[in-house]
C-alpha positions as CSV (number, residue, x, y, z in Angstrom):
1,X,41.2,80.4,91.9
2,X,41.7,76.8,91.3
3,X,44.2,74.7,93.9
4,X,47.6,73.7,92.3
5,X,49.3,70.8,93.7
6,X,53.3,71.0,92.8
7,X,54.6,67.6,92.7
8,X,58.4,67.2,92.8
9,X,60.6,63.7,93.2
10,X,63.8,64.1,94.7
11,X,66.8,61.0,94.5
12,X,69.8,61.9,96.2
13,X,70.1,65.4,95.2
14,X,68.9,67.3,98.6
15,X,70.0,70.5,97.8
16,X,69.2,70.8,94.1
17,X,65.5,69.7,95.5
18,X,65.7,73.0,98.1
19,X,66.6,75.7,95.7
20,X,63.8,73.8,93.4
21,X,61.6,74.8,96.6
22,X,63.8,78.3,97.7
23,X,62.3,79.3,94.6
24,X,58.8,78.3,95.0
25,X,58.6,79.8,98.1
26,X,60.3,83.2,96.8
27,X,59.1,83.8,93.2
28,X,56.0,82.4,92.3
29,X,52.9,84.3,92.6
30,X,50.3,82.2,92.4
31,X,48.7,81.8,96.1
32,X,46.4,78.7,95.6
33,X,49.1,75.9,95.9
34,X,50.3,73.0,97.6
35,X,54.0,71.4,97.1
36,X,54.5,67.7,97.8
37,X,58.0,66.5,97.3
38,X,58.4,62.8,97.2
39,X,61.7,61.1,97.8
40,X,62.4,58.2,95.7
41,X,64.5,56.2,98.0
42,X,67.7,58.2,98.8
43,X,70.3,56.9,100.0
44,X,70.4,59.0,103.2
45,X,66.4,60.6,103.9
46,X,66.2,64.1,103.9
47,X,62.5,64.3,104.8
48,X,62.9,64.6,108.6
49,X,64.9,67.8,108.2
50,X,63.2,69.2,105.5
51,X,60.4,68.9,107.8
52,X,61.8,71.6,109.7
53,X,62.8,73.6,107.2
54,X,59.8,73.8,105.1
55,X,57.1,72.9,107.2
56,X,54.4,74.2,104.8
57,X,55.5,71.0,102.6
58,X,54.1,67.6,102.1
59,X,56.7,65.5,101.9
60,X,56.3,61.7,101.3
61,X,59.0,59.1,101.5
62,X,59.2,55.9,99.7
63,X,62.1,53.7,100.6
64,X,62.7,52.4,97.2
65,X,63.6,54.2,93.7
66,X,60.3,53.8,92.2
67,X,61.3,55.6,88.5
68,X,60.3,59.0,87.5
69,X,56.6,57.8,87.0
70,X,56.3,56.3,90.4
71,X,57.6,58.7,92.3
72,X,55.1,60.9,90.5
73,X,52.2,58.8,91.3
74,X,52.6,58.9,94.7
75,X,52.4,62.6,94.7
76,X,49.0,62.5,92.7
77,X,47.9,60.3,95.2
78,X,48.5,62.7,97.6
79,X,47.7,65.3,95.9
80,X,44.6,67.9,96.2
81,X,44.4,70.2,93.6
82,X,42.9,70.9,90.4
83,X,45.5,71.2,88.5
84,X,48.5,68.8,89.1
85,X,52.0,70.2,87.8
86,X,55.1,68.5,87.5
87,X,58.3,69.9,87.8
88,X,61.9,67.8,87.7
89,X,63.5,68.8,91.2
90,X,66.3,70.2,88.9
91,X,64.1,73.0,87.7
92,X,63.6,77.0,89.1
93,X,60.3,78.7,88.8
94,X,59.7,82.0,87.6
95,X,56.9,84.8,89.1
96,X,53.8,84.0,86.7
97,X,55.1,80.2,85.9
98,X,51.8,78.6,87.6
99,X,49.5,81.4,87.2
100,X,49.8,81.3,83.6
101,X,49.3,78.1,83.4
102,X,46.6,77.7,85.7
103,X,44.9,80.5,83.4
104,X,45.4,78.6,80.5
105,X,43.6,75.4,81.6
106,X,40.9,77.8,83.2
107,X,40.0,78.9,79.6
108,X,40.5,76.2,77.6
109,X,38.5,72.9,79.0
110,X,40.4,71.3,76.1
111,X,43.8,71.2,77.1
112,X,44.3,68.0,79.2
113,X,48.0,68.4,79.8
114,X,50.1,71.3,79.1
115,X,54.2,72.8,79.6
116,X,55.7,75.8,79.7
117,X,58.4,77.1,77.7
118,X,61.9,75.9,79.4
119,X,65.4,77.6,78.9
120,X,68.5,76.1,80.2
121,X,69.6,77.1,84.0
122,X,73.4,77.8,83.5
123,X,72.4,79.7,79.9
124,X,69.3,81.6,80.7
125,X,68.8,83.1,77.1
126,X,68.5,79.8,74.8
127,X,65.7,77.5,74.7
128,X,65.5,73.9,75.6
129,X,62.2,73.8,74.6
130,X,59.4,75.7,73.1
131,X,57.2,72.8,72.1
132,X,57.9,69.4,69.8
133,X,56.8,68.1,66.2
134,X,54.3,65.1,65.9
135,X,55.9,62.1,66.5
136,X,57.1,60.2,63.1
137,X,55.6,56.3,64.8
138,X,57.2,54.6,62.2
139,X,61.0,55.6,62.7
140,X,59.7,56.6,66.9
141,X,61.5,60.1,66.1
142,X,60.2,63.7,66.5
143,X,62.0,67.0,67.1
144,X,62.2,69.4,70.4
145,X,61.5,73.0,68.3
146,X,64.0,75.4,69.5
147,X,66.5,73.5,71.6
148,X,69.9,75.2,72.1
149,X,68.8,78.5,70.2
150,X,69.0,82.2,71.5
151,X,65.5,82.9,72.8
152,X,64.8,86.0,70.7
153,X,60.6,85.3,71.2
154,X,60.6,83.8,67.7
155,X,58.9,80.5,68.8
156,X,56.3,82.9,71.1
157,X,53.6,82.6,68.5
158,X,53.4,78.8,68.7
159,X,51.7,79.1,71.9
160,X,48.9,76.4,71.6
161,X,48.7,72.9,70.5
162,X,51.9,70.6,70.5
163,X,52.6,67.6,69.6
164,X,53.6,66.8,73.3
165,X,54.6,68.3,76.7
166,X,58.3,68.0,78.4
167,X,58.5,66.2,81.2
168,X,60.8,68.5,83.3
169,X,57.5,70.8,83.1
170,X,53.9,70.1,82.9
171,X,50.9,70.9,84.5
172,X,47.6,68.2,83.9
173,X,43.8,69.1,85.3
174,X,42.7,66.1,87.2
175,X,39.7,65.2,85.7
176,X,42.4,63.8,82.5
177,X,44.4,62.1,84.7
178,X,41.2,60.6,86.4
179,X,40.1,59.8,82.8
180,X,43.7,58.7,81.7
181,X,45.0,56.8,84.2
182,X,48.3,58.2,85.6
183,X,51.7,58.1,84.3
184,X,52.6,54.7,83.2
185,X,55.2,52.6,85.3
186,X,56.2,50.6,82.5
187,X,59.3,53.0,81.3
188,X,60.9,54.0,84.4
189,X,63.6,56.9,82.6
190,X,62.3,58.4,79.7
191,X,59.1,58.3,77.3
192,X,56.7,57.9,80.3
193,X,55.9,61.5,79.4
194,X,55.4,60.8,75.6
195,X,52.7,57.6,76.1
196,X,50.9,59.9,78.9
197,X,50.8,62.4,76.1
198,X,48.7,59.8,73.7
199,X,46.8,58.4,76.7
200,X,45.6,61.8,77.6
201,X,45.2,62.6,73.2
202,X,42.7,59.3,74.0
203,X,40.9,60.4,76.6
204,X,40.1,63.7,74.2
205,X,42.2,66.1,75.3
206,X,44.3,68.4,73.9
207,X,48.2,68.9,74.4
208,X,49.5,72.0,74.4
209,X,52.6,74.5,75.4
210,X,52.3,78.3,76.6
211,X,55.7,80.2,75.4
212,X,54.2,83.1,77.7
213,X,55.0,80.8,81.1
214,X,58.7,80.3,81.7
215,X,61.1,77.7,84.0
216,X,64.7,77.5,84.1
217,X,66.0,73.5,84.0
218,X,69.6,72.4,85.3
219,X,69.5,69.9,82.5
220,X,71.9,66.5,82.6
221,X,72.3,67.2,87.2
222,X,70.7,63.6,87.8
223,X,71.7,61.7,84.6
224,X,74.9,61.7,83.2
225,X,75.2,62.5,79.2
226,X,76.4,58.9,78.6
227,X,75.9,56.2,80.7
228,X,74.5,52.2,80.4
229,X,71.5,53.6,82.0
230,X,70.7,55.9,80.0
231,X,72.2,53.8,76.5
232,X,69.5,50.7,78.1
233,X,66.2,52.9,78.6
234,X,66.4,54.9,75.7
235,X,66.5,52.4,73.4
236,X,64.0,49.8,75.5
237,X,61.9,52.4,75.7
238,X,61.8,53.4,72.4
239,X,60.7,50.3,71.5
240,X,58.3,50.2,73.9
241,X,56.6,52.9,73.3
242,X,56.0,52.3,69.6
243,X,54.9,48.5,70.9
244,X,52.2,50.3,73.6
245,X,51.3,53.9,71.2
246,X,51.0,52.4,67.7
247,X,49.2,49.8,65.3
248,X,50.5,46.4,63.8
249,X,51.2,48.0,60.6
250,X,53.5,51.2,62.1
251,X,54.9,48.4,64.1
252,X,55.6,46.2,60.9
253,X,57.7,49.1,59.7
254,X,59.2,50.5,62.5
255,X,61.1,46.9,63.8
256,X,62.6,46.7,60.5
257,X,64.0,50.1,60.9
258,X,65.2,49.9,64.6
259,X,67.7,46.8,63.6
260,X,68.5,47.5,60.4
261,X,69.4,51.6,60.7
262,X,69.0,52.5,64.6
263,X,71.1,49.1,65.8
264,X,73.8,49.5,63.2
265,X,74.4,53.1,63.6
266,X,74.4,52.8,67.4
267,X,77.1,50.4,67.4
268,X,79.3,51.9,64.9
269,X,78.9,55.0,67.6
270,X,79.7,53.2,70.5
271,X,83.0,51.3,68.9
272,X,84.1,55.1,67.9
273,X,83.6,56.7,71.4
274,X,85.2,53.2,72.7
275,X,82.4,52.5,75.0
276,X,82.3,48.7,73.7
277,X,80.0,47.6,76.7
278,X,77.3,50.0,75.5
279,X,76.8,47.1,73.2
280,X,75.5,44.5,75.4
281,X,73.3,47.0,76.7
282,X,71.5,48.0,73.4
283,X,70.8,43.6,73.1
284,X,69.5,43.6,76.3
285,X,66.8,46.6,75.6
286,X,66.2,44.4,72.3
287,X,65.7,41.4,74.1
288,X,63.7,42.7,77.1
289,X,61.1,43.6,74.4
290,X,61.1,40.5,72.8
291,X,60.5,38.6,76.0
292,X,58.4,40.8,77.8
293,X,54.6,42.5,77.8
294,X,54.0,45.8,76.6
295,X,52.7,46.5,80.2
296,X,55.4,44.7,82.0
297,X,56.6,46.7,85.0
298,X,60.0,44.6,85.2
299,X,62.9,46.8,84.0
300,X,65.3,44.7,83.3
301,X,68.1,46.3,84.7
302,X,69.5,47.1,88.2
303,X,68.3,50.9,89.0
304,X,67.7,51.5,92.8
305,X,71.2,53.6,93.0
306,X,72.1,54.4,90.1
307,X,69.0,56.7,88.4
């Protein structure tokens, strides 16, 4: 039985984190694990009492908000285990979660990185995700198959390749992260889990999701569904994964499109909803990428308490 290290990152949200663990500890199966639960710089540390609490955890602390990737990275430096799975803190496991994952990677040496299928927490019948299309590079769009459908098993038989994993969920073996690198720093929120996809694709492995492994996700409890956060890294991001993933050509095509569809539209959306400083924030994820590396870790924009 191959170790599992569960990695978790935890900002501000202490007791979302410990039902995330209640139910590690109470459902899961799978003996061969360890759970490491980084905290990304909260505001007030929770590690000193959930050392008591859980004392079978390894809980690191940084004092800064390192991202989503960072705080990940610290657990994989920490970590032991053959297989390294993610879970957002947000998320509750079910019995055979790990086991069937760990099975999956067991008999298939291909699979370098690989998710579960994910339903929503407060509606535990329809889908958030049960795998995505290829990515269309030149317009940086693809589809999550399934989202906000009854789960009636009729995505079940797509168990298998995908075109990539979901970040709330996914469980890598180490020798792809070893040949990968690990999850880049350059996005902070967002898309961090789409570019690992292709670097792990590069390193000749295979993505892939198993619709027989289950988790529950409390989507939208650490980001709000509109905010300038969220308006600046989705679109910098974008951008920045097409500039890091893809060729001059798809590149050629794709900044055309971006400002003379994606800009437009989003503006017309933002005057509509009245949310007029949402505009200054898509120029400055424009600009950032016109002024900055494709492997710049500079975000840009003032994070440490507000992601």
């Amino acid at each position: 039985m191959r170790l599992v290290s569960v990695i978790t990152v935890n900002f501000n949200h202490s007791s979302v984190t410990e039902a995330l663990l209640d139910s590690i500890f109470s459902k899961n199966t799978y003996a061969a694990i360890e759970v490491i639960v980084v905290d990304n710089g909260s505001e007030v540390n929770p590690v000193p009492g959930w050392m008591q609490k859980y004392p079978q955890v390894k809980f690191i602390r940084s004092e800064i908000n390192l991202g989503f990737a960072g705080g990940n990275n610290l657990g994989i430096k920490a970590a032991k285990g053959d297989y390294l799975f993610f879970v957002n803190n947000d998320t509750e496991v079910t019995a055979d979660l790990i086991g069937i994952l760990a099975g999956t990677l067991d008999a298939h040496p291909e699979i370098g990185i690989i998710s579960p299928k994910i339903r929503y927490f407060d509606q535990p019948n329809v889908l958030q995700y049960a795998g995505f299309t290829p990515m269309n590079y030149f317009t940086a769009r693809n589809k999550c198959i399934g989202q906000f459908e009854e789960d009636n098993g009729q995505y079940d038989i797509l168990t298998g390749e995908t075109g990539y994993i979901h970040g709330a969920a996914m469980m890598l073996r180490r020798e792809a992260i070893e040949k990968a690198g690990p999850m880049p720093e350059n996005y902070f929120l967002y898309y961090e889990e789409m570019d690992w996809c292709e670097q792990v694709k590069r390193a000749g492995y295979t993505i892939w999701v198993n619709m027989q492994a289950l988790i529950y996700h409390k989507e939208s409890m650490t980001i709000g569904s509109k905010s300038a956060l969220k308006e600046y890294f989705m679109n910098r991001n974008r951008i920045l994964f097409v500039r890091r993933s893809c060729s001059f050509l798809v590149r050629a095509v794709f900044w055309p499109y971006f400002m003379l569809v994606v800009v437009p539209r989003n503006v017309l959306g933002y005057i509509k909803d009245g949310q007029w400083s949402f505009i200054s924030v898509l120029c400055r994820a424009i600009v950032w990428n016109l002024t900055h590396s494709k492997n710049s870790t500079d975000l840009g924009f003032k994070v440490k308490n507000t992601a």
